[in-house]
N, C-alpha and C positions, 0 to 999 in steps of 0.2 A: 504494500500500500504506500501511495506517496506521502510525504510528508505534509502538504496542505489536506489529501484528505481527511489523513487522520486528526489533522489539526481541524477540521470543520467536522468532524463527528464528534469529537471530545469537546467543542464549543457547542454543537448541538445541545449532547447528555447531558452535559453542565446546569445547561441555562434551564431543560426541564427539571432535571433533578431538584433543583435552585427553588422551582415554583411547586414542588411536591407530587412531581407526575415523572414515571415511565413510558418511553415509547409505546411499549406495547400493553399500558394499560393496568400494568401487575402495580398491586400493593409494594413499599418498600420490601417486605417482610414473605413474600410470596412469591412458592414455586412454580415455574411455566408448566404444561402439560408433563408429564412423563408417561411412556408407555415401556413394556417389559417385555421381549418375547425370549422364552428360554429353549434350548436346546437347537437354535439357529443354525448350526452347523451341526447337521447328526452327522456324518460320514465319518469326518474330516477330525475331530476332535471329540475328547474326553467327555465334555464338558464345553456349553456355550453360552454364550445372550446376546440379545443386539437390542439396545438399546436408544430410545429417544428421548431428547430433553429440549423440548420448542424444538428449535432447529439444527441441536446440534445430536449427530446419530456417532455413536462408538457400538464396535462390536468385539466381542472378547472371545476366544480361545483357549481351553484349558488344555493341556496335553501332559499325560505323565510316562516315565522314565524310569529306569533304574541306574541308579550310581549310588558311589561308595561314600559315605556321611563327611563330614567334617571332623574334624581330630575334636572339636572338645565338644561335638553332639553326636557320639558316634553311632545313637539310637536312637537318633530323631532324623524325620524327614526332611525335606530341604524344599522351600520355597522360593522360588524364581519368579519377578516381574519385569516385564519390557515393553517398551513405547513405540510402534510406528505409526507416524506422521504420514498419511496417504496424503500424497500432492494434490490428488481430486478433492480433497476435504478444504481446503485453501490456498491461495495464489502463494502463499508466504510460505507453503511449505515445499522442500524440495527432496528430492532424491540425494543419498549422502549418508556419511558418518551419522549417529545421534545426534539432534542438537542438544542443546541446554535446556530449552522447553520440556522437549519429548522424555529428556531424563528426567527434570522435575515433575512430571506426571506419574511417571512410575514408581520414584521413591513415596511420594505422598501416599499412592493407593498400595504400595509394600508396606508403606509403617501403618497402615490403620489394620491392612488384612493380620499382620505379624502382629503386632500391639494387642489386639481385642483378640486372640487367640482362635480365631475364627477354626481354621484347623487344626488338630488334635496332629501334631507332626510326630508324636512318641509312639503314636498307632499307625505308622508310614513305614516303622521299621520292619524288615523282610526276614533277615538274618545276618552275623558276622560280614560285615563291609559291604551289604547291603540295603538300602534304602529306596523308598519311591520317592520321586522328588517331583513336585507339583510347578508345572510353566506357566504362569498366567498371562498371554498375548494381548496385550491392547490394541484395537485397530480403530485410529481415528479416521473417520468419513464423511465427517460434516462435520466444520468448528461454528458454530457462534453464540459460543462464550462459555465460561464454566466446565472446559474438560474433566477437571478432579472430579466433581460428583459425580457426571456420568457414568464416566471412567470403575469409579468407585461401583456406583450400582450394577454397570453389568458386570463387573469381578467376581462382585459377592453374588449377584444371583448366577454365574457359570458355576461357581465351586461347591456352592450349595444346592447343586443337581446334576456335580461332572461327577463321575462313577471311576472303580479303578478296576484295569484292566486287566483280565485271564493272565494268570502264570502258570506254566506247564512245563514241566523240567527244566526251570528256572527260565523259561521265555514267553514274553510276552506274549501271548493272542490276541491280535489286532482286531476291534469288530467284536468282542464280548469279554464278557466283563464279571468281577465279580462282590461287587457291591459297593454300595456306594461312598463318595471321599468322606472321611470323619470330622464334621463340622459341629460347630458348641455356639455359635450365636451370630447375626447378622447386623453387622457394623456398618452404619452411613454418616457420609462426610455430607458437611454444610460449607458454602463458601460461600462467604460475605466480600463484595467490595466496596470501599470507602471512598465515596466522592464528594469534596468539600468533605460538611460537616456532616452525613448520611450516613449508613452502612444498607446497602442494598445484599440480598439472598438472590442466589442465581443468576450473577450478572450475562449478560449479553455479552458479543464482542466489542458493541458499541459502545457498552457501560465500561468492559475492560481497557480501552483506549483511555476512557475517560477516566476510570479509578489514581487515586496516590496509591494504596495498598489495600491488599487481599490477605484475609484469613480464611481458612479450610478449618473444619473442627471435624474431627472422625469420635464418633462416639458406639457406643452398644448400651450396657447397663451404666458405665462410667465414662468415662472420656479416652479415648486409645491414641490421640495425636492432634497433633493441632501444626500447622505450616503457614506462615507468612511470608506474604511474598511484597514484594515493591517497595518505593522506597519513602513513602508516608510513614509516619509515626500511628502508633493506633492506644488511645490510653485504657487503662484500665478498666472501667466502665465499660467504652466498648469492649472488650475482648469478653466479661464478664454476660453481657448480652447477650454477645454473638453465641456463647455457652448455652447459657439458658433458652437460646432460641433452639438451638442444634438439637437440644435433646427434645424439645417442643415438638420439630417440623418433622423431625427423625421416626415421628413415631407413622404416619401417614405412607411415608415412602417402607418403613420397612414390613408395612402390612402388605405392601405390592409387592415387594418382594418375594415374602413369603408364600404370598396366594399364586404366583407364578411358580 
């Protein structure tokens, strides 16, 4: 995006923000549509969702594996998350190494799925130097605005209906399965961004241009992570909010989850 546009979309957001209105109509405090579909990719993967949020669509991939643990978890499974950036999803993204974005997406929804314990990874163990180790693929395919929680949502609805797969003289069977991934509770992230003196849920791309700083809040029964990003300051109060909202909004979305 050129620099005057962005510079006239962030004086757009501004100036409504300013008068107490969203483009698209949402309350400060309110999430756009979401929809859930699970198991998106039967073939192809363990475990799937593709999920929508207004306009912005991620779809996730779970795929598991066996390898050898980690020297100081030598009986726990191993949890993998990674970011692609589909170019068709936005002009800004390209083909290439990881960027910086697409890594910050991945850590965000690693430390809320690892943090809130989502999977039972002591029940992954197979035997001596062997473990199943869970991939969780993010594929973004539409941005505008708010990747974490998306992102977030189909995570957690793929692993909380990806299955692990047939072993049979210690090899896998592709195509069946034999029960499903050991999951303990379903964690969702809230992301607030801060324009002027505001804190809007579920910003837009447009609100994103327009934000000083973003907080994400990943919660379940407590709080499993929290991520700030940008370079606004955010006081106390607000982050205290942003809390109290998280587990408020959290509870709505993760009844969609789970009915999916």
């Amino acid at each position: 995006m050129t620099t005057i546009e962005s510079y006239l979309r962030k004086d757009y957001v501004t100036n409504l923000i300013s008068e107490g209105r969203r483009a698209d109509g949402r309350a400060f405090e309110e999430f756009r549509q979401l929809s859930i579909e699970k198991d998106y990719v039967k073939d192809k993967a363990d475990g799937s969702a593709f999920v929508t949020l207004g306009n912005t669509k991620v779809l996730v991939g779970v795929s598991m594996d066996i390898m050898t643990p980690y020297p100081d978890t030598p009986q726990s499974g191993v949890l993998s998350t990674g970011t692609e950036l589909r170019p068709i999803a936005s002009p800004d993204f390209e083909i290439g190494p990881p960027r910086e974005d697409s890594i910050e997406i991945a850590r965000v929804v690693d430390r809320g799925l690892r943090e809130s314990g989502l999977i039972d990874l002591d029940k992954l163990f197979i035997e001596e130097e062997k473990v199943w180790s869970v991939f969780v693929d993010i594929h973004i395919l539409d941005h505008d605005g708010n990747l974490f929680d998306a992102a977030t949502v189909a995570g957690v609805t793929a692993l909380l209906n990806a299955k692990i797969p047939k072993l049979e003289d210690g090899k896998i069977i592709r195509g069946e399965w034999q029960g499903k991934l050991p999951t303990t509770c379903t964690p969702v992230s809230c992301t607030f961004a801060k324009v002027k003196d505001k804190m809007l849920l579920d910003p837009t791309l447009d609100e994103e241009y327009a934000m000083d700083s973003r907080l994400t809040v990943t919660t379940s029964d407590t709080v499993n992570a929290m991520q700030k990003g940008g370079s606004g300051a955010l006081t106390l109060e607000e982050v205290e909010r942003a809390v109290d909202l998280a587990f408020e909004k959290s509870k709505a979305i993760r009844n969609l989850i789970e009915k999916a």
